[in-house]
N, C-alpha and C positions, 0 to 999 in steps of 0.2 A: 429590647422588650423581654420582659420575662414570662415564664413558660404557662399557658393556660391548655387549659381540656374544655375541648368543646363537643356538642352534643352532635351527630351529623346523620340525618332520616333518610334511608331507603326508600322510593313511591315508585311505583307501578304507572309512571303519566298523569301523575297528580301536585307532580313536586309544585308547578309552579302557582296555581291553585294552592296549594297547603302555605306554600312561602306567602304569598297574600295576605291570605286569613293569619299568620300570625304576625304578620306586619301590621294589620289592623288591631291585631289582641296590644303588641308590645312597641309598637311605632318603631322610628328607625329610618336605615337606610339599607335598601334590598336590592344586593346586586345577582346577577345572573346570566350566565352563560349556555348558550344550548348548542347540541352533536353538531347542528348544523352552522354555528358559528367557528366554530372549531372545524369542521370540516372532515368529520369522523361521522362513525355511524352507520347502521345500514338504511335502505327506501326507509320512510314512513318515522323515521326517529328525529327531522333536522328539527323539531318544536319543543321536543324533550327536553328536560332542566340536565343538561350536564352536570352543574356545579350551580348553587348557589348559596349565600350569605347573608343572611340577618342581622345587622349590629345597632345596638341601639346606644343612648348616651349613658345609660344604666350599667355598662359593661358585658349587657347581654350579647352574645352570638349565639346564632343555629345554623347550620348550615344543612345543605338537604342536595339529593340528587334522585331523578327518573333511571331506577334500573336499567341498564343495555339491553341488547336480545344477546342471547344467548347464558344472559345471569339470571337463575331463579331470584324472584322476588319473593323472601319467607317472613310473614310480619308473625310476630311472633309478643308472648307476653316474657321477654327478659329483659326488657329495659322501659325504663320509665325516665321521666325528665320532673326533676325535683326545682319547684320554685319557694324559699322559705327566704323571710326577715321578717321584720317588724312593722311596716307600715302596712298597715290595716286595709288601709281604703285600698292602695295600690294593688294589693294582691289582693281583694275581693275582685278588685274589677277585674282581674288577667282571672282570674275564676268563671268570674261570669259568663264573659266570653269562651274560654276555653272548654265551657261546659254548655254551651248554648250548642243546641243540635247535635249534643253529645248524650253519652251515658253517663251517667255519675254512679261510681260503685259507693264510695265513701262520702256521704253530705260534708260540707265545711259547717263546721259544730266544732264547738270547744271538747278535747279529748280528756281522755283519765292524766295524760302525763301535761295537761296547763295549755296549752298552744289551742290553737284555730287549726284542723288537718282536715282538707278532702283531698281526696281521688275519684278521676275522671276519665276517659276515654273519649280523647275529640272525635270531630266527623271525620279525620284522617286514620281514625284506628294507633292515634296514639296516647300514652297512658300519660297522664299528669299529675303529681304530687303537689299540693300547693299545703305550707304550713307557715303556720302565720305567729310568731311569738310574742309574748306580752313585752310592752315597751320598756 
């Protein structure tokens, strides 16, 4: 296998909720492990997402995990998760959804530089780039 970079979300007891919602955005198959399957953790964490994976047939992964106690959980605006190609339809719909119960800072509108670009902020507090280029 050769080497890929994959995106991987810090949540506060949310992970397996957010894995969800974007298994519903990008389909797939969502695996996941929690403290208490592994048998780590302290009281009140054995439901927590330890580890989990989103992979779809698209080549997509995300992976995501529920903070421990003892590790500040700092969401912060330095990273964003960029989705660009050229099918149209496909990325309006991962738009739609990922902007549904969201904020949108940037509408998806054709920009100065040619493309289809918005940015969004899911109901997760995470940032979405979604750019869409002429075929």
């Amino acid at each position: 296998m050769s080497s890929r970079l994959n995106p991987y979300i810090s949540f506060d007891g949310t992970a397996q909720q957010a894995m969800e919602f974007y298994q519903g955005v990008f389909g797939g198959n969502l695996r996941t492990s929690t403290y208490g399957d592994a048998g780590v953790g302290e009281a009140g964490e054995a439901d927590k997402i330890m580890h989990a994976m989103l992979e779809n047939d698209r080549g997509f992964t995300l992976m995501a995990a529920d903070v421990p106690a003892g590790m500040e959980h700092k969401p912060g605006n330095n990273i964003s998760v960029s989705l660009t190609g050229n099918d149209d339809a496909e990325l309006r719909g991962y738009w739609e959804k990922l902007s549904a119960d969201g904020v949108i800072a940037v509408p998806l509108e054709k920009q100065m530089w040619g493309d289809v670009f918005g940015m969004c902020t899911d109901r997760f507090g995470i940032t979405w780039m979604v750019d869409i280029s002429p075929s």
